[in-house]
C-alpha positions in Angstrom: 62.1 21.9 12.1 59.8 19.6 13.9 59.5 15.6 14.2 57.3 14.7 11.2 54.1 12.9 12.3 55.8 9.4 12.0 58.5 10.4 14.2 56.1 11.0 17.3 57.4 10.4 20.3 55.7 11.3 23.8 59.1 12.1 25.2 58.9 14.9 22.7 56.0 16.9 24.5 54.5 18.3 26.9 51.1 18.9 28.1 49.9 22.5 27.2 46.5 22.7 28.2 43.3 20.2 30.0 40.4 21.4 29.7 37.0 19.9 30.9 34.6 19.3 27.8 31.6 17.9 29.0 29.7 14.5 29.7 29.6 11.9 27.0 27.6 9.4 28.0 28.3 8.2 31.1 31.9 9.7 30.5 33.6 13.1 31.6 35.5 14.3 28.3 38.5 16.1 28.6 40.9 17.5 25.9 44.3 17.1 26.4 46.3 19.8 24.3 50.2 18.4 23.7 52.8 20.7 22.0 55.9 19.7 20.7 59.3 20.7 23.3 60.4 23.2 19.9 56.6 24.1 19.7 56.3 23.3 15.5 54.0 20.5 16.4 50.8 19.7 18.4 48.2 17.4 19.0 44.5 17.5 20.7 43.7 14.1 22.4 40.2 13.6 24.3 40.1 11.3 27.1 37.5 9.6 27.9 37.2 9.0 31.8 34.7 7.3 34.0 35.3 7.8 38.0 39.3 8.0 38.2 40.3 5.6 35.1 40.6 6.5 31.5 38.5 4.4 29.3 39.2 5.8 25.7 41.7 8.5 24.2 40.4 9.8 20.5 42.2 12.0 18.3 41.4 12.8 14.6 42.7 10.4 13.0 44.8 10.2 9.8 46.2 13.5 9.6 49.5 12.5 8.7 48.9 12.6 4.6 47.9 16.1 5.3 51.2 17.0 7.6 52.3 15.5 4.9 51.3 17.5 2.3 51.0 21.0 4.4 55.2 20.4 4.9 55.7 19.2 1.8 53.5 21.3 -0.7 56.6 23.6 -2.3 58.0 20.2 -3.6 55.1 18.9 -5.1 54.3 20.0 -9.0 52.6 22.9 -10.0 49.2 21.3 -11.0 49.1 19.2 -7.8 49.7 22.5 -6.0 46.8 24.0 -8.0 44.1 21.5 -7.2 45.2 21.7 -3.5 43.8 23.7 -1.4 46.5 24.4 1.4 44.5 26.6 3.8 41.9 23.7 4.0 44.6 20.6 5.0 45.9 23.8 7.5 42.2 24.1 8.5 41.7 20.5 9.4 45.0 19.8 11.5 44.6 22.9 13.1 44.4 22.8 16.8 41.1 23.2 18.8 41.9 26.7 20.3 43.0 28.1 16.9 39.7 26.5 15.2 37.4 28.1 18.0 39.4 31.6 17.3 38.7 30.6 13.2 34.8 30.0 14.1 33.8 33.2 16.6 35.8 35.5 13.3 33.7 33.9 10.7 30.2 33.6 12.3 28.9 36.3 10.7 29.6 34.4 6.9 28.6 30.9 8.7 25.1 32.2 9.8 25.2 33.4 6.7 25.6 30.3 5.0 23.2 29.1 6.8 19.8 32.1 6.1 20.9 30.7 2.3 20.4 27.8 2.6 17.3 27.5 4.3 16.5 30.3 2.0 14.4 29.8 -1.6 16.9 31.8 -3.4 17.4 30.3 -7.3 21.5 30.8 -7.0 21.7 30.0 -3.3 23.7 26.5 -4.1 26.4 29.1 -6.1 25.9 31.7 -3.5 27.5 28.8 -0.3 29.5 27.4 -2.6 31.7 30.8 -3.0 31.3 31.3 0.8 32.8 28.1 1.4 35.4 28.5 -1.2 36.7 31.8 0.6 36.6 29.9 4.3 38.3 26.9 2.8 35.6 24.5 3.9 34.5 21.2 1.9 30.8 21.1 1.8 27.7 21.4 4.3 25.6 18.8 5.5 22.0 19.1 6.7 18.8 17.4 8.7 16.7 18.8 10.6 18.2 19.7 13.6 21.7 20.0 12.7 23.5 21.8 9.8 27.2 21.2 9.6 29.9 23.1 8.0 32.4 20.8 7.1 36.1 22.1 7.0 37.6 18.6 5.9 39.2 15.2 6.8 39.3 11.6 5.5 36.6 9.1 5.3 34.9 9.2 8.6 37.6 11.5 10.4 36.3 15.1 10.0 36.2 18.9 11.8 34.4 21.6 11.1 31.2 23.4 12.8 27.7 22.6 13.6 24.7 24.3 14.2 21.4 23.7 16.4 18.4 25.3 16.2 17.7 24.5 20.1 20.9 23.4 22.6 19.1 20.1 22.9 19.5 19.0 19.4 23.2 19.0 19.8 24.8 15.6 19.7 26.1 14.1 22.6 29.8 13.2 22.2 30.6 9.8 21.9 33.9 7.8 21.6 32.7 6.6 18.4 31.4 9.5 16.4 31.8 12.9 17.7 35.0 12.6 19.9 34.7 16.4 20.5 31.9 19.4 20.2 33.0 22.5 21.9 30.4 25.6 21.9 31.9 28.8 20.1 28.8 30.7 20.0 24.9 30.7 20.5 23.9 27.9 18.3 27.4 27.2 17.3 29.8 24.2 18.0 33.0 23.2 16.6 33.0 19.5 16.1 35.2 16.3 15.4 34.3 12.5 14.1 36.0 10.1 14.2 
């Protein structure tokens, strides 16, 4: 069994994977994949680097109630299990390359989300809300230059995918907002806030 998320100690892992990101301002981005040394644990860090120092290191942030709750959820009662949806806390902790594998298998349904709801259909609001039910994502969130499929998080702290109609509306990252947007497909980004 792996440390629990309070029990985190660097000693503990190992770099897995760096991989180049993109420009964030007058930063590089990099995301720095960690694993666990018995592999049940990992975490995605991006660095923020200007010339040879680091300047910032983001992570989504308070994930540790949902650890908590993913390792936990067979203890917990059977109405607290019923209003929890599992495969969404697994979702939103999940690392980066298993989220971009998640988002290239489900574009079809996301671009489908997305013809609904810029669509005048009467039931389109019931029509996304069983899509997302059977992708395990939250809610959407639109202007007009992005739409967002949220998968989850807390307060400001979220993941989930975005979508451009033109490669210049997508945000630039930022240390303060979005720590991370990675492209998965034409139009398509995952994304992190923080």
């Amino acid at each position: 069994m792996a440390a629990r998320n309070s029990d985190f100690y660097l000693t503990r892992f190992h770099i897995k994977d760096i991989a180049p990101l993109g420009k964030a301002d007058e930063f590089d981005v990099f995301r720095v994949s960690l694993s666990s040394n018995d592999g049940g644990e990992h975490l995605d860090l991006y660095v923020y680097m200007l010339e040879d120092a680091i300047y910032a290191v983001r992570s989504l942030a308070m994930t540790g109630i949902m650890k908590d709750l993913i390792y936990y959820y067979e203890k917990i009662g059977d109405k607290a299990r019923k209003d929890l949806d599992l495969e969404n806390l697994k979702l939103t902790v999940a690392q980066d390359s298993e989220l971009i594998k998640f988002g290239k298998q489900n574009l079809d349904k996301f671009e489908r989300i997305f013809e609904i709801h810029s669509s005048n259909l009467a039931d389109k609001d019931e029509q996304i809300k069983r899509i997302l039910k059977t992708l395990h994502f939250s809610h959407i969130e639109n202007d007009e230059s992005i739409f967002m499929l949220v998968i989850g998080g807390m307060v400001d702290n979220a993941v989930g995918f975005l979508r451009v109609r033109k490669d210049e509306d997508v945000p630039r990252m930022n240390k303060n907002r979005f720590i991370m947007i990675e492209k998965i497909a034409p139009k398509w980004y995952l994304f992190k806030t923080t």
